[in-house]
N, C-alpha and C positions, 0 to 999 in steps of 0.2 A: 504494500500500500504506500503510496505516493506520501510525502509531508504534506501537502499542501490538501489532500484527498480527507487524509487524520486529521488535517484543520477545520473542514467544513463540516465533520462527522461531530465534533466538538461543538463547535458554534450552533447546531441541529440538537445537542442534547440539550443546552445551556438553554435553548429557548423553551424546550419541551420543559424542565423543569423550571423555568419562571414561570410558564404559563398554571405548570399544577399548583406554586406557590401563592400564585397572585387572585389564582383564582377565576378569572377574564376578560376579555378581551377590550382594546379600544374602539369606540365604536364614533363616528362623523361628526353625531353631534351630543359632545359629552354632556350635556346638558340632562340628560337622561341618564347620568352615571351617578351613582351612590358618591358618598363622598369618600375619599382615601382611607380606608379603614386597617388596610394591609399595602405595608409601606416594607418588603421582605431586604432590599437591596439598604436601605437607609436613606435612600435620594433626601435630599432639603434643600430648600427655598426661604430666603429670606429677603425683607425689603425693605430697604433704609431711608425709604420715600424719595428716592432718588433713581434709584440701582438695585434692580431686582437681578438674586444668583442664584443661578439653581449649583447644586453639585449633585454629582453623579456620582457614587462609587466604581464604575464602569469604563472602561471605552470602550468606542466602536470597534469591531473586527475587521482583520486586512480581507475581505473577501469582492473580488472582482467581479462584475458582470455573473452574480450569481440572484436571476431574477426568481428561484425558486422561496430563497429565504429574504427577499428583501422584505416583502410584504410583512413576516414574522419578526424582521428585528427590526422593523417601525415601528409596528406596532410595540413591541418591548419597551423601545426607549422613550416612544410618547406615553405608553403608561406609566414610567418610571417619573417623569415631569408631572403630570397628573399627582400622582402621591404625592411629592411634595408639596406641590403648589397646593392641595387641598387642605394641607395642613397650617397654612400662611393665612393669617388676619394681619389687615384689610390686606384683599386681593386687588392688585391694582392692575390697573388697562388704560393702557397711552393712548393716547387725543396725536399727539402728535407723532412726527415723524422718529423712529428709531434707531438707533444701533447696537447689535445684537451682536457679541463676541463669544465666540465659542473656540475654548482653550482646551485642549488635550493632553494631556499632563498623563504617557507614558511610563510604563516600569522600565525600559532601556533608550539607550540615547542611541538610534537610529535614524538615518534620514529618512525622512520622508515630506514629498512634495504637499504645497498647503492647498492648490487649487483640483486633489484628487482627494481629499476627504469627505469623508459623508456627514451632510449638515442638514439634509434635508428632514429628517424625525423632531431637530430640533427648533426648527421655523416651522414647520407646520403643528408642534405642539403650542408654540405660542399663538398659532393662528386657535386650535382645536379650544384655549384653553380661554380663550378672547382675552389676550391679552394684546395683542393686534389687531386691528381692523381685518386686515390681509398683509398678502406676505407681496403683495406689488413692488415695484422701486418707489414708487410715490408717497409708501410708508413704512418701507424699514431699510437698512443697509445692513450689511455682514461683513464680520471679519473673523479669521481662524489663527491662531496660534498655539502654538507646545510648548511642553517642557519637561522634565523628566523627574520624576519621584519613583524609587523605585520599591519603598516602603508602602505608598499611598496614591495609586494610579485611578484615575478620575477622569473625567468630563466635568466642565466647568462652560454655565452659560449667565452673560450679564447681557443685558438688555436696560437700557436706558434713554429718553430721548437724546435725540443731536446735541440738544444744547448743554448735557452735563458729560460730553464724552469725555473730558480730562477726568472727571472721575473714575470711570471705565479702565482710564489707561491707568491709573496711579495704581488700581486695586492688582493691574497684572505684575 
């Protein structure tokens, strides 16, 4: 069996048992979702009426052009945001324009290119979650960056309007 074969057979268990963990699925319009009662990974979101961050215990997986699991580790990590976020008082939702930073914080110091990472579970949780209008140009911008913890490897998303991006950058 290939490395890379033992990789995807991994990332297929990892979601089979989030899903028995978690209990179910994300569904379009969470509005109809209980509120976060089973939060299994630890995900939290906090918000300093500025700068809303979520962390992730997690990150994405290196898995290519593999349209079988995409569907299943969307959904994963917009339920993972879900949890947290349902745990956060007052839940806040930008009027205005955004900038949404999502940092990858790795267990090894690897290259890896920023404009081939998967960001998409993390703009559309914040659309799912209405904490954006939509995920258009006309109301959010994106940026991606890493770094390396190899004790404590995470997904980190900050989300704040334009006008307090200096905030955004001090917190990286």
């Amino acid at each position: 069996m290939s490395l890379e074969k033992a990789y995807k057979l991994i990332e297929e268990a990892r979601i089979e048992l989030y899903s028995h963990i978690a209990g179910r699925r994300v569904e379009e319009d969470v509005a109809s979702l209980p509120a976060g009662d089973c939060n299994p990974l630890g995900s939290s979101a906090t918000w300093d009426g500025r700068v809303l961050k979520f962390i992730i215990p997690d990150y994405p997986p290196r898995i290519a052009d593999e349209k079988r699991l995409e569907r299943k580790l969307r959904d994963r990590w917009i339920r993972m945001m879900m949890d947290a976020f349902y745990g956060l008082e007052p839940q806040p939702a930008f009027e205005e324009k955004v900038l949404c930073v999502i940092k990858y914080v790795l267990p090894l110091c690897v290259e890896w290119d920023v404009d081939n990472r998967w960001v998409k579970p993390f703009i559309d949780g914040l659309r799912y979650l209405r904490i954006i209008k939509s995920d258009g140009w006309n109301n959010m911008a994106y940026m991606v960056t890493g770094d390396v913890d190899k004790l404590n490897p995470r997904t980190e998303i900050y989300v704040a309007e334009l006008a307090f991006i200096e905030e955004i950058i001090a917190m990286l």
